[in-house]
C-alpha angles and dihedrals in degrees: 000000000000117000140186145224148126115354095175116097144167145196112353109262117219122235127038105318087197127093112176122182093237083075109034094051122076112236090241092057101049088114112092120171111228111242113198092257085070104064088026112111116263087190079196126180143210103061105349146134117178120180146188113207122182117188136192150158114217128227094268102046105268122120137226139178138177129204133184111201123207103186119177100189098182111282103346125111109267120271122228136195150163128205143194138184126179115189129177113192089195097052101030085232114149138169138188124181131170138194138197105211130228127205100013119207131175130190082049111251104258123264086036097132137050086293114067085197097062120109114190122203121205097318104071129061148179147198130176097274096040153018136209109187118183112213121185104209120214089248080071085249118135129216133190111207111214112206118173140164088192091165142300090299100043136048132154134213106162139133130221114206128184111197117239089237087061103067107204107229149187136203111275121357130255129053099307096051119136100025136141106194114206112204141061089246105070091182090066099018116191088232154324148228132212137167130188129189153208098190099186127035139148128227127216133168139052144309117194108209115177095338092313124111116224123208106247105198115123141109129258150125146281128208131185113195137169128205115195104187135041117299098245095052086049099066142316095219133046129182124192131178137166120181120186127188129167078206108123091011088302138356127200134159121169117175123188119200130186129178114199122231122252088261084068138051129032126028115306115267095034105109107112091190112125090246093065091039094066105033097081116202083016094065091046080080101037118110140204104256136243126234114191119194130185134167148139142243117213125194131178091002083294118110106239100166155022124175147193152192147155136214141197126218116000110291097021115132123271106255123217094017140359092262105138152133120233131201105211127197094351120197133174126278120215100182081060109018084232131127092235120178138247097213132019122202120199117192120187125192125178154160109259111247121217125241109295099010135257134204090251121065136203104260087175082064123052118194102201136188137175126197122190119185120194102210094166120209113345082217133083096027092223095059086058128102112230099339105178100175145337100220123218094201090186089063102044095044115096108272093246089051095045086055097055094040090054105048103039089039104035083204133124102213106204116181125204121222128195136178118190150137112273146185123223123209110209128177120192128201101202129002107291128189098337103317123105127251121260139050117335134174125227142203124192137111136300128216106181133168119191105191132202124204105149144354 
């Protein structure tokens, strides 16, 4: 989730220098159909990482996900990269690979894939190691093909599809939807930040680990984003979560969560943090922060609802909806140096969208979930509930890319991964794709990343 862009800048503007869609876009017009433009590659330069992450749990438990990394980095050439990580809960069982690609191609030549007729347009893609190809069915449902020759050990051959009855959104339409805009001229903004998603698929194929193949078949979820400015002037907080039930014909809810660093948001001098309190002429240009949070409720394998809020300082109250993330019951982490929390708690509220949607939801009915995850003490490991990872980002990032993170940014970005059981609470306006209106409980499974980029 890190992201690039301008890191020149000039004489400090007056008034807030931060427009995030949460704001700019009305809660009955959240809902913003994906074009193919969306989810095609920019490829773009200057400072820039762009992604495609697919995500899944498998029918027995285990957990995959797949991820394709454009990172400009100035003037040097871009730095790809494809990643994979396998990880079974009930054997203990996990895997990470990593590749640096080589040629490069999107759209995909065509003929890449099983049928030598096909042609691809900006959605698929291919290097020498791997390819990614995008097909539209004629039952208007869409599939990533996910081809890799990771190593020895791993190689992929797995397909994402989304069904025609679950849209794929972001936040706003036109061209622009979606997008957070950093900067006071918005005009020339110093960045953006957009996300697009896919929030129900099914997986199907097969992954070959170690000479064993590996039943592909689950459900999960696909997001495209773009970061147009340095990771560390992006945000110093992410949250991630992805929650997937077959409960009532098919349950998701993602949420995506960003806080701004103090150079962007509220009028300068407005952090009321202590830092900025004692730092003098420093906290003269110290803002309140911004936190951004979208998301998306499925039922019934349809999309009904996404949601949004924002929120000031830290503890402030979401505007516009309830839609928020919470760290519960924080503690330090020595392994990190990070105040990580114990428990985590997602709420989503939104305006009911119609079948199939429309740009224009139902304010009168508010489709609600809530989501708390128990993820016990971060240290020592073995006191934590499903603790995937501890990510070092740094070593994991292309070197030309680490060099230039470390040294602009000064920081060390860990993200927290957790896999668990988990109980959705849902609440329904009006009947909706065959479940009935009202308050429901639901099990299914939680993928969640809480990311650290700054104090």
């Amino acid at each position: 989730m890190s992201g690039w862009g301008s890191w020149l800048s000039g004489a400090e503007p007056t008034g807030s220098n931060f427009r995030a869609v949460s704001d700019t876009v009305p809660q009955d017009a959240l809902y913003g159909a994906l074009t193919p433009k969306d989810t095609s590659w920019t490829c773009a330069g200057g400072f820039t990482t762009e992604t495609q992450v697919w995500y899944a749990v498998l029918s027995d438990g285990a957990f995959v996900t797949s991820q394709v990394i454009h990172s400009a980095v100035g003037l040097w050439y871009p730095q790809i990269q494809v990643t994979f990580k396998y990880y079974n809960p009930s054997t203990g069982q996990k895997i990470w690979k990593s590749l640096s690609v080589s040629k490069f191609e999107t759209p995909a030549p065509a003929g890449s894939g099983r049928d030598k007729a096909a042609s691809y347009d900006g959605r698929s893609c291919k290097g020498e190691q791997f390819s990614v190809l995008h097909s539209t069915l004629p039952d208007g449902s869409e599939s990533y093909e996910i081809t890799a020759h990771m190593d020895a050990e791993v190689q992929l051959g797995y397909t994402y599809t989304r069904p025609a009855s679950c849209a794929g959104w972001k936040v706003g339409a036109g061209a622009e939807g979606g997008k957070s805009f950093f900067g006071a001229n918005q005009a020339s903004p110093d960045g953006f930040v957009v996300h697009r998603f896919w929030p129900r698929a099914h997986t199907s194929g097969h992954i070959l680990l170690k000479g064993q193949a590996l039943d592909a078949r689950g459900t999960g979820m696909f997001v495209h984003a773009i970061q147009g400015m340095r990771p560390n002037l992006v945000a110093s907080r992410w949250n991630f979560a992805n929650f997937q039930s077959d409960a009532l014909g098919g349950v998701s809810a993602i949420s995506m969560e960003f806080t701004t660093t103090s150079d962007y948001g509220g009028e300068p001098g407005s952090a009321a943090s202590s830092k900025a309190a004692a730092s003098g002429a420093e906290a003269s240009k110290r803002r309140e922060t911004r936190t951004v949070t979208i998301g998306s409720v499925v039922v019934g394998e349809r999309l009904v609802a996404v949601t949004a809020g924002t929120r000031g300082a830290a503890g402030s109250a979401p505007k516009h909806s309830n839609t928020a993330v919470e760290h519960l019951e924080c503690v330090q982490d020595p392994d990190t140096g990070y105040s990580v929390p114990q428990a985590i708690r997602y709420v989503w509220d939104g305006a009911l969208l119609a079948a199939p949607p429309s740009e224009k939801g139902d304010t009168a009915q508010r489709v609600q979930a809530e989501l708390r995850v128990e993820l016990g003490p971060p240290h020592p490991v073995a006191q934590s509930k499903g603790l995937v990872d501890k990510v070092d980002v740094l070593g994991e990032m292309p070197a030309v890319v680490k060099k230039v993170v470390s040294y602009m940014a000064g920081t060390k970005p860990f993200i927290y991964q957790t896999l668990l059981p988990a109980k959705l609470k849902l609440t329904l306006p009006a009947d909706v794709a065959g479940a009935s209106a009202g308050s429901h409980e639901v099990d299914g499974t939680y993928f969640g990343e809480a990311t650290f980029i700054s104090e």
